[in-house]
C-alpha positions in Angstrom: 51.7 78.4 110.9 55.4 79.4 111.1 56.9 80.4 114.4 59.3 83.7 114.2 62.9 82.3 114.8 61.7 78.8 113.9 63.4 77.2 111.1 60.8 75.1 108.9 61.5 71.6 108.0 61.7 72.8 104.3 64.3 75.5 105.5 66.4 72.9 107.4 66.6 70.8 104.6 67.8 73.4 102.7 70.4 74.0 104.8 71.0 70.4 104.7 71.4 70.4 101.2 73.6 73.2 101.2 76.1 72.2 103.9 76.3 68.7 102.2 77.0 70.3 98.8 79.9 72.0 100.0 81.1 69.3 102.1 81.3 67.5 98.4 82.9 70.2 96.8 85.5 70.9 99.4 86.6 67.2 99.4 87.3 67.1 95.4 88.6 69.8 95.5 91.0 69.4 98.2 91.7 66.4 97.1 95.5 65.8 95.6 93.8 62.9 93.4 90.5 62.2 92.0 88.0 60.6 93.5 85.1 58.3 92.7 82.2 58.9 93.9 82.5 56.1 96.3 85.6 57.9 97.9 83.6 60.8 98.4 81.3 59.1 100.3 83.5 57.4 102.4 85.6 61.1 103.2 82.2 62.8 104.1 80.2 60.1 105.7 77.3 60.9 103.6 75.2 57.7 101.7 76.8 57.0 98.3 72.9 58.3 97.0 73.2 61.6 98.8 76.8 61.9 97.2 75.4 60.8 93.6 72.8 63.5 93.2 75.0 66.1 94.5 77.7 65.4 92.0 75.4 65.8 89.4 74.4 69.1 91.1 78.2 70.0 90.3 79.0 68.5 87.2 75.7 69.9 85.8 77.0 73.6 87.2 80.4 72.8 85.6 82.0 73.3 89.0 83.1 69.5 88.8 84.1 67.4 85.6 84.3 63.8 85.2 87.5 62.0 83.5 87.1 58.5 81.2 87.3 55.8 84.0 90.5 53.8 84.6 91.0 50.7 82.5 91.5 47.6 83.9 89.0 48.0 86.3 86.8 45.1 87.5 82.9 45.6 87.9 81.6 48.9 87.8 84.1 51.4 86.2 84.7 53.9 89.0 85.0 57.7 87.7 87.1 60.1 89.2 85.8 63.6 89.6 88.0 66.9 89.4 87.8 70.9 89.7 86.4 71.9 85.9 88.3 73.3 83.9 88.0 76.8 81.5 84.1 76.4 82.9 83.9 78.8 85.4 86.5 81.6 86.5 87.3 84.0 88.8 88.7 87.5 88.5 91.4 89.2 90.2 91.9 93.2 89.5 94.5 95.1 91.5 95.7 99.1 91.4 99.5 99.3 92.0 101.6 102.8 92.1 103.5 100.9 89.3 101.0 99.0 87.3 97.2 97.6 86.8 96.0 94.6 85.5 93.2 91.7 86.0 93.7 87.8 85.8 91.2 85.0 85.1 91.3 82.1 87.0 90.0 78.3 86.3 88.8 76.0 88.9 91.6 74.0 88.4 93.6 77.1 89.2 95.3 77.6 85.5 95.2 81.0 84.0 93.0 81.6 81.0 93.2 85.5 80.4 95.2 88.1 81.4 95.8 92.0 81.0 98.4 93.8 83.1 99.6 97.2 81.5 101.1 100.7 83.1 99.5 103.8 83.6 97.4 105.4 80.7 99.0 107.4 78.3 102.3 107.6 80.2 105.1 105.9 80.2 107.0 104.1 82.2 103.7 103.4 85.1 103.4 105.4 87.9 100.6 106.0 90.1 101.4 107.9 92.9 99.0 110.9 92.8 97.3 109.7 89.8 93.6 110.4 89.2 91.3 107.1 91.0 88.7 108.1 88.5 90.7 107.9 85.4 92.6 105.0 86.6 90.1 102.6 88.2 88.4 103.6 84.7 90.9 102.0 82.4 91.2 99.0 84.8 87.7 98.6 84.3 88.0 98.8 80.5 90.5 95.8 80.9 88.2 93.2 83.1 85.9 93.7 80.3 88.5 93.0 78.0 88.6 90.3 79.8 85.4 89.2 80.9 85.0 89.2 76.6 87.0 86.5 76.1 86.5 84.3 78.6 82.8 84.6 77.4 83.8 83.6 74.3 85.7 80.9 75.1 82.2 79.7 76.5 83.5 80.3 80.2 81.3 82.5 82.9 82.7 84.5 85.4 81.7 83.9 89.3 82.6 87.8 90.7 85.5 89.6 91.1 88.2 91.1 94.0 89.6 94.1 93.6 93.3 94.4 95.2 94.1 98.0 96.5 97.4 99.0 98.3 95.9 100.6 101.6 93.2 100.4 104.6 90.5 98.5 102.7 86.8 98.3 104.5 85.9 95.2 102.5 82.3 94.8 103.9 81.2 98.8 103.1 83.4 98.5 99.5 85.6 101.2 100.8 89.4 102.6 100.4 90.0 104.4 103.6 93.6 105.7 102.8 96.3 104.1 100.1 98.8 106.8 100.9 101.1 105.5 98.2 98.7 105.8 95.4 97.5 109.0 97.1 94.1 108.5 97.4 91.8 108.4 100.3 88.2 108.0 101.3 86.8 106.6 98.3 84.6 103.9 96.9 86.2 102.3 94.1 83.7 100.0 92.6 81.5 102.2 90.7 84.6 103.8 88.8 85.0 100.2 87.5 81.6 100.4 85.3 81.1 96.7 86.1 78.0 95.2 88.0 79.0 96.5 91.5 77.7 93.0 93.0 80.3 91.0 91.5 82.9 93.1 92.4 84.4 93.0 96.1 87.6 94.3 97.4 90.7 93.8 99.5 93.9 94.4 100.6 96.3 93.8 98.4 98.7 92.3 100.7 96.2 90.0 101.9 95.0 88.3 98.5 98.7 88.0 98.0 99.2 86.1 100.9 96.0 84.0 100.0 97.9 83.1 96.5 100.8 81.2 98.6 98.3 78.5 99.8 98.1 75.5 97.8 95.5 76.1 95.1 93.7 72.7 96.8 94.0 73.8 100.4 92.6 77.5 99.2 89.1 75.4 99.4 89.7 74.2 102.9 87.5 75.4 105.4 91.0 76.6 107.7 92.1 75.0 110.9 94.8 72.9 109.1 98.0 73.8 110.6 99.2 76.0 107.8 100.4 79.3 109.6 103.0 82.1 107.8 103.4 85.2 107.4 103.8 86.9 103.7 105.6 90.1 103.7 105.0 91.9 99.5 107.7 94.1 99.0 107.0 97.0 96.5 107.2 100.6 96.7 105.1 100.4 99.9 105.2 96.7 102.3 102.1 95.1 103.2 101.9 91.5 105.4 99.5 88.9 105.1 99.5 86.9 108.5 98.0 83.4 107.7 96.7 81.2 111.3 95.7 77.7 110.4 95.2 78.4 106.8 93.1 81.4 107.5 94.5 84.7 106.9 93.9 86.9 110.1 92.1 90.1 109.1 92.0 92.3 112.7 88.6 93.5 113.7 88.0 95.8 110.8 89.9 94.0 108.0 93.4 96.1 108.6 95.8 93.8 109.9 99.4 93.3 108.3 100.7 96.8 107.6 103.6 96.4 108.4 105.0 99.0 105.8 103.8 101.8 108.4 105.4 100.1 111.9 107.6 102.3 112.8 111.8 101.0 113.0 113.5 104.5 113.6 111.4 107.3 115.0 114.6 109.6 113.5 114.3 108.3 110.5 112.7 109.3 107.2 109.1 111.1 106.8 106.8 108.7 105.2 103.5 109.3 103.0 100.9 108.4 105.9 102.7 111.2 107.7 104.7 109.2 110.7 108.3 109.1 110.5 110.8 106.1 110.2 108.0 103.7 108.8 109.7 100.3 107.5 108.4 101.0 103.8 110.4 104.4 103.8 114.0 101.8 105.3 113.4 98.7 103.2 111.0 99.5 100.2 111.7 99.6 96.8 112.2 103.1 96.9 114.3 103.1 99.5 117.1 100.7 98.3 116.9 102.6 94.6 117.8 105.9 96.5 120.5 104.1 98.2 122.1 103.3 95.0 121.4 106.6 93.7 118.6 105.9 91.3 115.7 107.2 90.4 112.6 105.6 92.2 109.4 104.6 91.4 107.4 107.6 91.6 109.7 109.3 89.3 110.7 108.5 85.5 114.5 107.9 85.2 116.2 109.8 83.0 117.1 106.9 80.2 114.0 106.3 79.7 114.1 102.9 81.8 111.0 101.9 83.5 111.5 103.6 86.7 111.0 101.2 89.8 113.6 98.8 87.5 115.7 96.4 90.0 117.8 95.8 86.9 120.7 97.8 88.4 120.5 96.6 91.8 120.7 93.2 90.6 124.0 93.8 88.4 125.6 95.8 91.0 124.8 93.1 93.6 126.1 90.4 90.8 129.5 92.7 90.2 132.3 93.1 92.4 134.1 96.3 93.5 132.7 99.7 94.8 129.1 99.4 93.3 129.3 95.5 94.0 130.0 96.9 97.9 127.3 99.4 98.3 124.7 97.3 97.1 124.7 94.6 99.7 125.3 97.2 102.3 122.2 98.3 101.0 120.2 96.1 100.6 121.6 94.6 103.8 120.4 97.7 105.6 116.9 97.1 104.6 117.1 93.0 105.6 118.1 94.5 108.9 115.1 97.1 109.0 113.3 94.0 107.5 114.2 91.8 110.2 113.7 94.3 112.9 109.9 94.7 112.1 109.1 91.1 111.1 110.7 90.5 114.8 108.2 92.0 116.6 105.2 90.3 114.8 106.6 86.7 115.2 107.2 87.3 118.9 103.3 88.4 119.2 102.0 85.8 117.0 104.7 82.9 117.4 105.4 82.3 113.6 107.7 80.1 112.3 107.1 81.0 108.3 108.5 83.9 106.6 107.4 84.1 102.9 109.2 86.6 100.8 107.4 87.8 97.6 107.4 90.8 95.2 111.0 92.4 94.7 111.8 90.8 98.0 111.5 87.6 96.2 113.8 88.7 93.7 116.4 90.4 96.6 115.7 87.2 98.6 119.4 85.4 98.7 120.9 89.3 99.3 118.2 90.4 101.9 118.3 87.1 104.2 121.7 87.4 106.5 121.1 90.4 107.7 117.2 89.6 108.4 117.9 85.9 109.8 120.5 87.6 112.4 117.8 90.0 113.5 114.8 87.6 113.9 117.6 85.3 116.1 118.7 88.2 118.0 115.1 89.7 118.9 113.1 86.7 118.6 113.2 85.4 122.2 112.2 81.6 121.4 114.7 81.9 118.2 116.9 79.2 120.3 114.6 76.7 120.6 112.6 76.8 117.5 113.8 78.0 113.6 112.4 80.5 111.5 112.0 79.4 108.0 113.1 82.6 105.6 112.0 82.1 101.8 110.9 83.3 98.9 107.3 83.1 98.5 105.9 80.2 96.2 103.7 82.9 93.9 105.5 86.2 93.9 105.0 87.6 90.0 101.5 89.8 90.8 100.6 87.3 93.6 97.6 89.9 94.4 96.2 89.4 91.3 96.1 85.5 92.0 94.7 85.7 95.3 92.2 87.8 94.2 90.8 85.7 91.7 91.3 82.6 94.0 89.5 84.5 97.0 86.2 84.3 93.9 86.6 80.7 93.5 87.1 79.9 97.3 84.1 81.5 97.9 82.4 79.4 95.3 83.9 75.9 96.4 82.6 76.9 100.0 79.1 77.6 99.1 78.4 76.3 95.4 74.3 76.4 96.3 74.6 79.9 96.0 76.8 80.0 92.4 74.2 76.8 91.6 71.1 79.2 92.3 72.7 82.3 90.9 72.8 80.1 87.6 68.7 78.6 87.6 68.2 82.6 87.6 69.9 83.0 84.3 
């Protein structure tokens, strides 16, 4: 007879087996060099037999491969284990106002497929307003592009994130608001036409901040010191705030817009409604209309891809009058920047700033102005430096942290992938 509430010694051995498997996984895969099977052992504390027949688990999963022993070795040859690689990959998608485009990732984090294009039929991409049905349509149309030839090339896919620019309920598949794509109150999955479960989705800024951890330490299971904050730059700003290698989500998912914290209640009307949001000071958008050009959510009259920091960047390179009002420019947003970032590093006591999309780019430009405003409002600024830099992954970083949220997922619970696969 089975008590309610009373786990079974069949059910506890499960769980056993489960928690041991990903303890495995975790420690090759956070490893910086292979290890034996012996060295597993030892970083676990389980038996060296426990540690044998759940390697095999792996390696028979193709979640873990096995390289040719070392030579020279005396005795039995030890062989060192490593993430697979082109076994088993995870899919990042994302919906930008300027672009979509889906990424598969490897276990041993290398990119083995890619599509990233504009909007359809138009030219140069822009999304603002643009129909979620047609749009989340085509991006579907590339994941199975996608999906194709990873197949082919004998690989299978584990699930896939979604990256959307707004309020995201992950757990109900949701898009609250993404008030620079225009769309609200919508559930985006089901335009995809893929299997809705594989597909989860996100914040954009958040995956992107997930794709600056080391592709190792995205295994981790957190708590290991690693703590920044990742502010993506685009038409619109998100922030992903990393705490001891976890990103921190806020109770329903919607932490880190900073794009919509207000810097000048005089200032310019933004999409979500308020007025002097930082997105509408220091977006792209903002520093093209500076200059005088045409921004993202228009076409430029050339015929350039509109959205193009091409002329920000030779004006900032050239001397003279243009040379001039481009650093005050962009200046004026590190300063906006600086302001806002301010007030989240004296609330959360950061000491990381990570720079990416075309803030990456504007880095060495946006900086003086943004350091002399985190050490004027950050009260503990004289006793303790803020590191300003540009973020390790900043070319469609989303797109990376989505498909490395897949494989994290996997890494931390491979009975489930394991089981998923017996089915098949």
């Amino acid at each position: 007879m089975e008590l309610p509430g009373v786990a079974t010694p069949k059910a506890r051995q499960a769980s056993l087996r489960e928690h041991n498997l990903a303890l495995v996984a975790r420690s090759v895969f956070g490893s910086p060099e292979p290890l034996s099977r012996a060295a597993v052992a030892l970083a676990t504390g389980l038996t060296r037999a426990t540690v044998g027949s759940l390697v095999d688990q792996l390696v028979a999963g193709r979640v873990v491969a096995e390289l040719a022993p070392a030579p020279g070795q005396v005795g039995r040859p030890a062989v060192p284990l490593v993430p697979a690689s082109r076994t088993v990959v995870g899919l990042g998608l994302e919906v930008n106002v300027d672009y979509v485009g889906v990424r598969a990732l490897d276990l041993s984090g290398a990119t083995v497929a890619e599509r990233i294009e504009g909007a359809p039929g138009a030219a140069p991409a822009d999304f603002s307003g643009s129909d979620p049905v047609r749009v989340l349509a085509r991006l579907g149309d590339l994941a199975r592009d996608v999906v194709a030839e990873v197949e082919a090339d004998g690989m299978q896919v584990a699930g896939t994130r979604l990256a959307l620019p707004g309020l995201v309920d992950a757990r109900a598949g949701f898009l609250q608001v993404a008030p620079n794509l225009g769309w609200e109150s919508l559930a985006p999955v089901p335009l995809l036409g893929l299997l809705p479960a594989s597909v989860e989705i996100a914040n954009e800024a958040n995956l992107a901040g997930l794709a600056q951890l080391p592709f190792g330490q995205f295994a981790s299971s957190g708590h290991d010191g690693t703590t920044f904050v990742h502010v993506s730059g685009d038409v619109g700003i998100g922030a992903a705030i990393v705490l001891d290698g976890e990103l921190y989500l806020g109770r329903h998912g919607w932490a880190g817009e900073i794009g919509h914290v207000v810097v000048d209640p005089a200032g310019p009307r933004c999409r979500c409604g308020a007025t002097g949001c930082l997105e509408q000071l220091a977006g792209k958008d903002a520093i093209l209309r500076g200059l005088g050009l045409e921004a993202s959510v228009a076409a430029r009259p050339d015929g350039a891809a509109s959205g193009d920091l091409t002329p920000v960047l030779e004006a900032l390179a050239g001397g003279g009058e243009p040379g001039e009002r481009a650093r005050a420019v962009v200046g004026r947003a590190g300063k906006a920047l600086g302001t806002a970032l301010s007030t989240l590093v004296n609330l959360l006591d950061l000491d990381t700033v990570f720079l990416g999309g075309v803030y990456a780019t504007l880095a060495e430009d946006l900086r003086p102005q943004l350091e002399a405003e985190l050490r004027t409002r950050v009260l503990a600024s004289p006793w303790e430096r803020i590191v300003v830099r540009p973020a390790p992954v900043s070319g469609y970083a989303a797109l990376m942290g989505g498909a490395r949220a897949v494989l994290r997922d996997l890494v931390q619970a491979p009975s489930d992938f394991l089981e998923t696969l017996e089915r098949l």
